[in-house]
PyMOL Python script that loads the backbone (N, CA, C, O; Angstrom):
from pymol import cmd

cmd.read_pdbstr("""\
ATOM      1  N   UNK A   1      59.198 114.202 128.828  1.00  0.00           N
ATOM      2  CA  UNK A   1      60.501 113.591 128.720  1.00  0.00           C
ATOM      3  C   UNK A   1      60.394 112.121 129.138  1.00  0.00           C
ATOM      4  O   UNK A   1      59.318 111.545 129.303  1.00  0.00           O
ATOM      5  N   UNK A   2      61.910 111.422 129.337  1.00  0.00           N
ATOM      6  CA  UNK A   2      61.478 110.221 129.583  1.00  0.00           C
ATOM      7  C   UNK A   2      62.201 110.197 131.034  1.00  0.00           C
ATOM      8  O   UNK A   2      62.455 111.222 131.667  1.00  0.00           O
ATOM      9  N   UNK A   3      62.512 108.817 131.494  1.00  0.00           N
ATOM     10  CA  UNK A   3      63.535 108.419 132.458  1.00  0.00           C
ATOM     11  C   UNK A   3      64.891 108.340 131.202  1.00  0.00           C
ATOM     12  O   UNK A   3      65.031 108.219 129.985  1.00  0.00           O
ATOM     13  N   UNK A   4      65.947 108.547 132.821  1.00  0.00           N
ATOM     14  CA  UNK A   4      67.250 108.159 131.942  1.00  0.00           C
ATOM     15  C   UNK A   4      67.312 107.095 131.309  1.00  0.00           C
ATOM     16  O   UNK A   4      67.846 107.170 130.203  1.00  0.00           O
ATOM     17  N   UNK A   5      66.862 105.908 131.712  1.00  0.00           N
ATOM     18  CA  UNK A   5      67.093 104.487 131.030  1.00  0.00           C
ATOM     19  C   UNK A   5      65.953 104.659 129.798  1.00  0.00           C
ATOM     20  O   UNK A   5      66.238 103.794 128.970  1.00  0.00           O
ATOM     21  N   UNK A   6      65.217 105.140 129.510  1.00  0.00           N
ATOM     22  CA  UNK A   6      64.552 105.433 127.703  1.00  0.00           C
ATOM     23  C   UNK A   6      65.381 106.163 127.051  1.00  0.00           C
ATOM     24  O   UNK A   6      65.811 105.715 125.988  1.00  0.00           O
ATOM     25  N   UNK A   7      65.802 107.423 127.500  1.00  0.00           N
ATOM     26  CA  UNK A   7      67.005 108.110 126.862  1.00  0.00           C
ATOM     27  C   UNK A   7      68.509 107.364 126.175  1.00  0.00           C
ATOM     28  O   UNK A   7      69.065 107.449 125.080  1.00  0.00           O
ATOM     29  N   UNK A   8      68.798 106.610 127.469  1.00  0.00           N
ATOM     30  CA  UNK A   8      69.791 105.999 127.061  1.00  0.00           C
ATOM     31  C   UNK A   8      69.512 104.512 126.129  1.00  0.00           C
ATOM     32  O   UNK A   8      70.535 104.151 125.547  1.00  0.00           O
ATOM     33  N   UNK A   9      68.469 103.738 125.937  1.00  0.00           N
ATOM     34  CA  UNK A   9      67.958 102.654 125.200  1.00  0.00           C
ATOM     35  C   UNK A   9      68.044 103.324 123.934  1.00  0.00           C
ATOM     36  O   UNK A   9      68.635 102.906 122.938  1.00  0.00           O
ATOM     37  N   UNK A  10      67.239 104.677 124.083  1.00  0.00           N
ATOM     38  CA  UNK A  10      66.848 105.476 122.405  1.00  0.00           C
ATOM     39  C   UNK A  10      68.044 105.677 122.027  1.00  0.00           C
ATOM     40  O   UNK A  10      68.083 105.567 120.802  1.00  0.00           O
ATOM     41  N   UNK A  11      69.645 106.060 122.719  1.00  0.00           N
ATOM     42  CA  UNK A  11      70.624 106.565 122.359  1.00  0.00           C
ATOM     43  C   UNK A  11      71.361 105.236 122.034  1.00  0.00           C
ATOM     44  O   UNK A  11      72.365 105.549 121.394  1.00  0.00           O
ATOM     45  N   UNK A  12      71.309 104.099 122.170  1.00  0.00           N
ATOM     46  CA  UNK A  12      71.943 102.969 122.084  1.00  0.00           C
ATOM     47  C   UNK A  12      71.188 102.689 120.679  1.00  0.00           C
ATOM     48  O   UNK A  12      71.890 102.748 119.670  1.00  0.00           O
ATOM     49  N   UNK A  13      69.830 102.391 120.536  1.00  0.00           N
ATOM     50  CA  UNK A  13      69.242 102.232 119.434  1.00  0.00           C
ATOM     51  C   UNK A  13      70.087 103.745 118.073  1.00  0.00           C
ATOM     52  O   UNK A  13      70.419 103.515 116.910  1.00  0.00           O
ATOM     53  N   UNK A  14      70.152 104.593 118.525  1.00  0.00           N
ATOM     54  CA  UNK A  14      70.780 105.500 117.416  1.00  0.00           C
ATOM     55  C   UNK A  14      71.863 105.207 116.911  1.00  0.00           C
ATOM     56  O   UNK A  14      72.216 105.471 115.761  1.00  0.00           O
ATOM     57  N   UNK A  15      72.565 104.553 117.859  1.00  0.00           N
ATOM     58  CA  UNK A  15      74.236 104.165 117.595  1.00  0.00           C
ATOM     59  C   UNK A  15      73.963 102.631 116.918  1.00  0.00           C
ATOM     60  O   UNK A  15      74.661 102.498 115.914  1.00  0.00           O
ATOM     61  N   UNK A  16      73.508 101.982 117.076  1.00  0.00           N
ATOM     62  CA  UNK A  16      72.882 100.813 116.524  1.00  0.00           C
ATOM     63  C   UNK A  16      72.545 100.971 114.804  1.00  0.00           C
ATOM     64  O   UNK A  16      72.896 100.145 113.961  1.00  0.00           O
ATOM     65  N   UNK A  17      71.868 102.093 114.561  1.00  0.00           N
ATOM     66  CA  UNK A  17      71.369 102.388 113.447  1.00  0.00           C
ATOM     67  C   UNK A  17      72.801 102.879 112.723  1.00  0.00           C
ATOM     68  O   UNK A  17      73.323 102.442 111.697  1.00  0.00           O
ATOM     69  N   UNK A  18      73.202 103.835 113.535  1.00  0.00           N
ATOM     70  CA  UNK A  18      74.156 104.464 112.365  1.00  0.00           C
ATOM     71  C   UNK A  18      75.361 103.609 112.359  1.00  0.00           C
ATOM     72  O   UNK A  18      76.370 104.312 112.307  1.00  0.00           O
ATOM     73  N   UNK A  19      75.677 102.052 112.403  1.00  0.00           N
ATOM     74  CA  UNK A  19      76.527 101.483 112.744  1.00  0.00           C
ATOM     75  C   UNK A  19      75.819 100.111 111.544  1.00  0.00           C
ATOM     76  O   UNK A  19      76.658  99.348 111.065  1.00  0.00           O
ATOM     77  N   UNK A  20      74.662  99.949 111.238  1.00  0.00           N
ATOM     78  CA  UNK A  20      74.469  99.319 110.205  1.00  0.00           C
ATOM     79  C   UNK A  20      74.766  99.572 108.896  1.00  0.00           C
ATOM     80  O   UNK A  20      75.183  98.833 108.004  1.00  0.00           O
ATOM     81  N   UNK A  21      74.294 101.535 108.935  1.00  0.00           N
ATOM     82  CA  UNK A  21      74.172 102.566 107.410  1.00  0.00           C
ATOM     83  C   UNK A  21      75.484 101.974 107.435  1.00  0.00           C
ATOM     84  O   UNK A  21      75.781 100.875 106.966  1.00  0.00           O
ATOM     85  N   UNK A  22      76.337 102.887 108.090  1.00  0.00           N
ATOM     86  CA  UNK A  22      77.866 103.205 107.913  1.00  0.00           C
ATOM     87  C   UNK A  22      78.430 101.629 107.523  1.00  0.00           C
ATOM     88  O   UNK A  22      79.421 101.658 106.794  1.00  0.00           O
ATOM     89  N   UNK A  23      77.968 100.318 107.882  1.00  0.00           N
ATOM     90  CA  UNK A  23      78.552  99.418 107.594  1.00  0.00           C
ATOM     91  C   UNK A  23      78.093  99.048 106.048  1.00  0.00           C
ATOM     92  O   UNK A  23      78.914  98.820 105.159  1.00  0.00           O
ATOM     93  N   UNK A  24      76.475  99.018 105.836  1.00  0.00           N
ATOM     94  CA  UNK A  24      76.217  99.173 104.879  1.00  0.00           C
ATOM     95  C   UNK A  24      76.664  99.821 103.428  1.00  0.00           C
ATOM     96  O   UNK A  24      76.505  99.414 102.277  1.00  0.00           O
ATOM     97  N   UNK A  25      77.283 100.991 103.966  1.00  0.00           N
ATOM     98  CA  UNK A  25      77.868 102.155 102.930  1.00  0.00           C
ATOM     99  C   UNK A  25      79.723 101.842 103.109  1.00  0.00           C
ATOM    100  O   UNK A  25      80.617 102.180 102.333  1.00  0.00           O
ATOM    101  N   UNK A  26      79.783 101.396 103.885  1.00  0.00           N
ATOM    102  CA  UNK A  26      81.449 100.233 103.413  1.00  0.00           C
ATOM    103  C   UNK A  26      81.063  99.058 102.960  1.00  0.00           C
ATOM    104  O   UNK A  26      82.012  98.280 102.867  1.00  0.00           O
ATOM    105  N   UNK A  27      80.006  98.602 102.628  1.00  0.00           N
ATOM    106  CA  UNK A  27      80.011  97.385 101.603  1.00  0.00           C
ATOM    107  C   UNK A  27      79.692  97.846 100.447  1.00  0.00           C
ATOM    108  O   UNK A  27      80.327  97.336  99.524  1.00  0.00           O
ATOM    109  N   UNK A  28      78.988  98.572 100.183  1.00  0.00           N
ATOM    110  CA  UNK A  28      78.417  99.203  99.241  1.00  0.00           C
ATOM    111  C   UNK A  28      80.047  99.929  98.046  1.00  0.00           C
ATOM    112  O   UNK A  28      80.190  99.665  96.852  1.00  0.00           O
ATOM    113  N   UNK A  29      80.707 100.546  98.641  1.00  0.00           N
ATOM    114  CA  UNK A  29      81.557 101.174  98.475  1.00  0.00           C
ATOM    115  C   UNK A  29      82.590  99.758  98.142  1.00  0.00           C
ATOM    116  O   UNK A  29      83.209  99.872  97.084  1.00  0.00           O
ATOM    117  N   UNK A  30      82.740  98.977  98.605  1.00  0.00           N
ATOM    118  CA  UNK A  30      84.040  97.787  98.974  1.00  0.00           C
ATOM    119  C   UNK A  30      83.562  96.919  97.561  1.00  0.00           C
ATOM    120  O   UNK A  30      84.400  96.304  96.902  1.00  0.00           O
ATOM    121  N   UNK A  31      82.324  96.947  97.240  1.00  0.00           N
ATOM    122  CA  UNK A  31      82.000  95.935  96.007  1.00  0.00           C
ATOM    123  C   UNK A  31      82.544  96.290  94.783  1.00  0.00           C
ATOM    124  O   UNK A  31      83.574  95.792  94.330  1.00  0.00           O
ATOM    125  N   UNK A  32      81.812  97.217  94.188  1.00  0.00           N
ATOM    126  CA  UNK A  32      82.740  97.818  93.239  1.00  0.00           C
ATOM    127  C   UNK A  32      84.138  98.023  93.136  1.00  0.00           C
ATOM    128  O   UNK A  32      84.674  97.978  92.029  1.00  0.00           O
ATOM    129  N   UNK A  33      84.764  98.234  94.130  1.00  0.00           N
ATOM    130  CA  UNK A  33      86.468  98.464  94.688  1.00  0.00           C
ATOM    131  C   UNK A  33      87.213  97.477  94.048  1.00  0.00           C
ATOM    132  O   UNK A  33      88.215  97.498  93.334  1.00  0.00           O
ATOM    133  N   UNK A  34      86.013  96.056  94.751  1.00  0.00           N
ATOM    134  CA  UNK A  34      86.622  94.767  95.205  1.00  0.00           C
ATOM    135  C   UNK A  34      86.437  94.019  93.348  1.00  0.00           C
ATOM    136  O   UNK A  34      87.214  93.109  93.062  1.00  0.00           O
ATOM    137  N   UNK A  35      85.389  94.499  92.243  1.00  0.00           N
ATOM    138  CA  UNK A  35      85.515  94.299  91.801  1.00  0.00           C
ATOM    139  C   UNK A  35      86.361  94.395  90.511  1.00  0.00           C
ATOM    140  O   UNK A  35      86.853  93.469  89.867  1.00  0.00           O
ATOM    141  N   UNK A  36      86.440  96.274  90.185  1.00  0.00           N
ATOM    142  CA  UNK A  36      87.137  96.610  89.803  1.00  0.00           C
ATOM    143  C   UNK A  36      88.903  96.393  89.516  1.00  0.00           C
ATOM    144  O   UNK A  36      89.537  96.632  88.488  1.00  0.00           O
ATOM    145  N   UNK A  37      89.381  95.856  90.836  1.00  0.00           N
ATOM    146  CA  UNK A  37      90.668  95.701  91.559  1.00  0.00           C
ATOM    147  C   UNK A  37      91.071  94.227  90.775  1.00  0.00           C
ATOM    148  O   UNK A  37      92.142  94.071  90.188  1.00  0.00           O
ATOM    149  N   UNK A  38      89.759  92.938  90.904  1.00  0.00           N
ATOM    150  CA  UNK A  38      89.883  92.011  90.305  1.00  0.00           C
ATOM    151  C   UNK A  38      90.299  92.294  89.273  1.00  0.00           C
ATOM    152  O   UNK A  38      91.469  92.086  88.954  1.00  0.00           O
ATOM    153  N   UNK A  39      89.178  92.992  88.300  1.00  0.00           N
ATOM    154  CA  UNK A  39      89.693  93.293  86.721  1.00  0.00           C
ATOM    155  C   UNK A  39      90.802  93.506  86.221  1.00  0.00           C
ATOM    156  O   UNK A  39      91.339  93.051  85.211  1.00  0.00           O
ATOM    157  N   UNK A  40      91.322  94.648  87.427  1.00  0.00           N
ATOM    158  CA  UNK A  40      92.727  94.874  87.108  1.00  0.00           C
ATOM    159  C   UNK A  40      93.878  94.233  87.154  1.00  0.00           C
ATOM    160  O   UNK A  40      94.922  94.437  86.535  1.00  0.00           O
ATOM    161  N   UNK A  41      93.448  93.022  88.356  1.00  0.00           N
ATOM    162  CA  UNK A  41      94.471  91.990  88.882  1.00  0.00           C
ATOM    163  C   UNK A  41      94.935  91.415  87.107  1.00  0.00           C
ATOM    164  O   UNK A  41      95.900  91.432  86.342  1.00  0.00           O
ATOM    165  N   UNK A  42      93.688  91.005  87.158  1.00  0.00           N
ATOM    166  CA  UNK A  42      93.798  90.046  86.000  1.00  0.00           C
ATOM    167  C   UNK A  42      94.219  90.542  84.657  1.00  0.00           C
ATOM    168  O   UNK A  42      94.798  89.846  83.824  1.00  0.00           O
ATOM    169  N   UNK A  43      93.821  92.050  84.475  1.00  0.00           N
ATOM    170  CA  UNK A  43      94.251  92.655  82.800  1.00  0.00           C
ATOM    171  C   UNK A  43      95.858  93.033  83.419  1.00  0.00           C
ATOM    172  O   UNK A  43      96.261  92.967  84.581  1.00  0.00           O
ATOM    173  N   UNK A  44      96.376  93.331  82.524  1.00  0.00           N
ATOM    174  CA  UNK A  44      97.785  94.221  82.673  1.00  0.00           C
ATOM    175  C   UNK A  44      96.885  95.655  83.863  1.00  0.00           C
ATOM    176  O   UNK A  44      95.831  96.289  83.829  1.00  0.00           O
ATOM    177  N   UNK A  45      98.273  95.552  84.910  1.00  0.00           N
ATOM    178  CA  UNK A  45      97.660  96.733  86.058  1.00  0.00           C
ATOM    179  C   UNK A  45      98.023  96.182  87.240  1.00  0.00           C
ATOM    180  O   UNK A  45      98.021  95.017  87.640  1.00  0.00           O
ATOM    181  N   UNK A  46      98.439  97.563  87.900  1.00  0.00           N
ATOM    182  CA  UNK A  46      98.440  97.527  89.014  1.00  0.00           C
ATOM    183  C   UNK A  46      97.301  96.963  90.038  1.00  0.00           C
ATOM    184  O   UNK A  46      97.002  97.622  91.035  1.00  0.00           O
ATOM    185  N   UNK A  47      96.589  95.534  89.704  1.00  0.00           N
ATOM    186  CA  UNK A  47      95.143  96.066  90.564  1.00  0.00           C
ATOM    187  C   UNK A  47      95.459  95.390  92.244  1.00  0.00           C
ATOM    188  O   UNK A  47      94.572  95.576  93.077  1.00  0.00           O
ATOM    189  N   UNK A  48      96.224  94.928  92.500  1.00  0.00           N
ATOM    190  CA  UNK A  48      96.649  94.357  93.705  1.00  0.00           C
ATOM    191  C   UNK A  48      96.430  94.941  95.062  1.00  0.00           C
ATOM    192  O   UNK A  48      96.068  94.429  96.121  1.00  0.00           O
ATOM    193  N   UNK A  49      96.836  96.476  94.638  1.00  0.00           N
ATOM    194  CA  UNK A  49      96.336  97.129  95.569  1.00  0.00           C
ATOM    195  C   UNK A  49      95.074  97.307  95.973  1.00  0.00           C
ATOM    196  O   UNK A  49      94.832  97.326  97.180  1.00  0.00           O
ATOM    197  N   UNK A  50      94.008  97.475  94.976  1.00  0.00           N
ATOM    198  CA  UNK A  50      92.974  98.125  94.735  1.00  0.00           C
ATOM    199  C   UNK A  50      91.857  96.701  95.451  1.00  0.00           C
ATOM    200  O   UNK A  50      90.868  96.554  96.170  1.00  0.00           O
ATOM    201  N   UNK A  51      92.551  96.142  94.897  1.00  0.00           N
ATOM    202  CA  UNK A  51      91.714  94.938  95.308  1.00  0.00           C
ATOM    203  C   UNK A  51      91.742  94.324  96.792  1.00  0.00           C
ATOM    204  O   UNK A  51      90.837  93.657  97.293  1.00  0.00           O
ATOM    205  N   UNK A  52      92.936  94.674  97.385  1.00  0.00           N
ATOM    206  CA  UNK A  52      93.217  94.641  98.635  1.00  0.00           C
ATOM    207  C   UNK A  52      91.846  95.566  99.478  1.00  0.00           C
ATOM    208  O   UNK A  52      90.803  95.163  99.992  1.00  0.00           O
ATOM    209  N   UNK A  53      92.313  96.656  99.353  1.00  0.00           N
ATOM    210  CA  UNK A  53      91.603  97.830  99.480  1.00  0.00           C
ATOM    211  C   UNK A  53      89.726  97.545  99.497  1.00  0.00           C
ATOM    212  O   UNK A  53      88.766  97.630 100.263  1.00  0.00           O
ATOM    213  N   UNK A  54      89.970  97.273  98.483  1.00  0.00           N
ATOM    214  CA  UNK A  54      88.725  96.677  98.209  1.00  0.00           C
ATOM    215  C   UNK A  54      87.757  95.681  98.996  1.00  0.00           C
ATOM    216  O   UNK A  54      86.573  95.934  99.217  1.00  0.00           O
ATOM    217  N   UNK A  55      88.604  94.182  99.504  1.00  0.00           N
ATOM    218  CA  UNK A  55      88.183  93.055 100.254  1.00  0.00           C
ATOM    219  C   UNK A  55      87.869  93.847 101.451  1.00  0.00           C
ATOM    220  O   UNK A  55      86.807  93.827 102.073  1.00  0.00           O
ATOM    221  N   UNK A  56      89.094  94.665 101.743  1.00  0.00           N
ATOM    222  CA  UNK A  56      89.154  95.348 103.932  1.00  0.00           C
ATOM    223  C   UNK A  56      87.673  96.153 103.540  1.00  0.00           C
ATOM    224  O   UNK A  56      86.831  96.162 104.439  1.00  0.00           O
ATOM    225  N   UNK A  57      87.409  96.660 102.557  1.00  0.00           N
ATOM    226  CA  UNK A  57      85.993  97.552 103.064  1.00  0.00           C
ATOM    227  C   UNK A  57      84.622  96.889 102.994  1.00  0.00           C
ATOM    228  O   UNK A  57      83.619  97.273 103.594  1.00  0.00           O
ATOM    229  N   UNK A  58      84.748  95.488 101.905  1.00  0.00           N
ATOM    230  CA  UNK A  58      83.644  94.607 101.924  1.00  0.00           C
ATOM    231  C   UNK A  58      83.753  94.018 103.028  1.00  0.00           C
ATOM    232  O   UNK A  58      82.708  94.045 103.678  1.00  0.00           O
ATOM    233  N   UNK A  59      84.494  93.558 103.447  1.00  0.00           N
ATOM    234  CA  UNK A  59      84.236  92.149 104.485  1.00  0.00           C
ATOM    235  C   UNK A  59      84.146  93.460 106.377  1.00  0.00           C
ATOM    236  O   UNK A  59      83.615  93.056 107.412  1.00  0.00           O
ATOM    237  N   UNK A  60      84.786  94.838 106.238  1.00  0.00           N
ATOM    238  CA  UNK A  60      84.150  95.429 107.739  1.00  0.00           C
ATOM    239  C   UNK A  60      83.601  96.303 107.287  1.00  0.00           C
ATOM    240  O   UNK A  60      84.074  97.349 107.729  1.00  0.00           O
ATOM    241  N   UNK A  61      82.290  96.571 106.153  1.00  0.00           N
ATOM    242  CA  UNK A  61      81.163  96.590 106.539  1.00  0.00           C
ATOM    243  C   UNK A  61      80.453  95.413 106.491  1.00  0.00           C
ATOM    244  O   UNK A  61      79.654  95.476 107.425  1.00  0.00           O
ATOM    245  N   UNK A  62      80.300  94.250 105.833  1.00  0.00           N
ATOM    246  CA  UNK A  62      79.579  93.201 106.286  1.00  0.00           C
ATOM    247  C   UNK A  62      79.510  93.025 107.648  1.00  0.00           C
ATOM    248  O   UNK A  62      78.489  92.548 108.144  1.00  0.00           O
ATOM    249  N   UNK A  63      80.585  93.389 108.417  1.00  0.00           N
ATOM    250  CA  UNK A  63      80.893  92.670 109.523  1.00  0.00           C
ATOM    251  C   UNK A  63      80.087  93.640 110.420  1.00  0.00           C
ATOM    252  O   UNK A  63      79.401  93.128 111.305  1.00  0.00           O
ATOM    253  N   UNK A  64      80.098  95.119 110.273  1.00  0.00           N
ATOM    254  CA  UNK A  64      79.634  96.035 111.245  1.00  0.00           C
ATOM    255  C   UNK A  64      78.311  95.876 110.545  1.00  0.00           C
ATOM    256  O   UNK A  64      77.555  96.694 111.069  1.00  0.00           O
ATOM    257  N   UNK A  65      77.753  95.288 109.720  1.00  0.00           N
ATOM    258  CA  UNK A  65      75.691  95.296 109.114  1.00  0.00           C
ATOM    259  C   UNK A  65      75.380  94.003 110.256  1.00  0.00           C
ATOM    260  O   UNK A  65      74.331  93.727 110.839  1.00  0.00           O
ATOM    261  N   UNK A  66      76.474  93.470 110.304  1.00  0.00           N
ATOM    262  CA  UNK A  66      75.844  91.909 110.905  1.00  0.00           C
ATOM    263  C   UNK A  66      76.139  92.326 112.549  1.00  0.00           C
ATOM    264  O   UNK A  66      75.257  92.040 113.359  1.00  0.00           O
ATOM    265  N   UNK A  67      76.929  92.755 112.853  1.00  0.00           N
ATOM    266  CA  UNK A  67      77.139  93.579 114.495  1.00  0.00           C
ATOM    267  C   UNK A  67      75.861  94.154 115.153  1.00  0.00           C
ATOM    268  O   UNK A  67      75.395  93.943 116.273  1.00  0.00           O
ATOM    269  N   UNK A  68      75.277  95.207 113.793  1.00  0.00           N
ATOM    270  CA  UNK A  68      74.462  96.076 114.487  1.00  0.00           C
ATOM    271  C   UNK A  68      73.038  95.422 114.086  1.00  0.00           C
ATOM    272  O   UNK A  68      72.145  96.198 113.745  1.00  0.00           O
ATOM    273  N   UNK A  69      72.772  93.969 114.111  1.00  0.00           N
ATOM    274  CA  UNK A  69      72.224  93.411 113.739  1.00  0.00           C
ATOM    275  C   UNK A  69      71.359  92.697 115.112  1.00  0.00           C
ATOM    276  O   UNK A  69      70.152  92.558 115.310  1.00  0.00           O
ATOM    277  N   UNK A  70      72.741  92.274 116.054  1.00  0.00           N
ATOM    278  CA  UNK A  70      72.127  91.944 116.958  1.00  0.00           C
ATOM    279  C   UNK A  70      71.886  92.911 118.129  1.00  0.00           C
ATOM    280  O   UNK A  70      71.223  92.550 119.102  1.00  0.00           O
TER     281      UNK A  70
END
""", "prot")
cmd.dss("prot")
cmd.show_as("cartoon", "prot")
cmd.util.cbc("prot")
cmd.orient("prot")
């Protein structure tokens, strides 16, 4: 085993990791949204929403990839 303070470094490093994916996979998700939403802005459509929707999931996962960065 280790000491508590490796345990808890390794457990900080885990939360670290799954705090990039997860931000990663809201940008990932927010692009398409964000683009789609445009399209719609612009053709006949509701896309206002979508596109809203869209920006909030690009810009906090960028924000949580660049968090778990440092």
């Amino acid at each position: 085993m280790g000491t508590s303070l490796q345990r808890g470094r390794a457990a900080v490093r885990r939360w670290v990791t799954a705090e990039k994916r997860l931000g990663a996979g809201l940008a990932l998700i927010g692009l398409p949204v964000t683009c789609l939403g445009a399209a719609m802005y612009v053709l006949p459509g509701p896309g206002f929403p979508l596109l809203v929707i869209g920006l909030s999931l690009l810009i906090t996962g960028l924000a949580m990839a660049a968090a778990g960065n440092q």
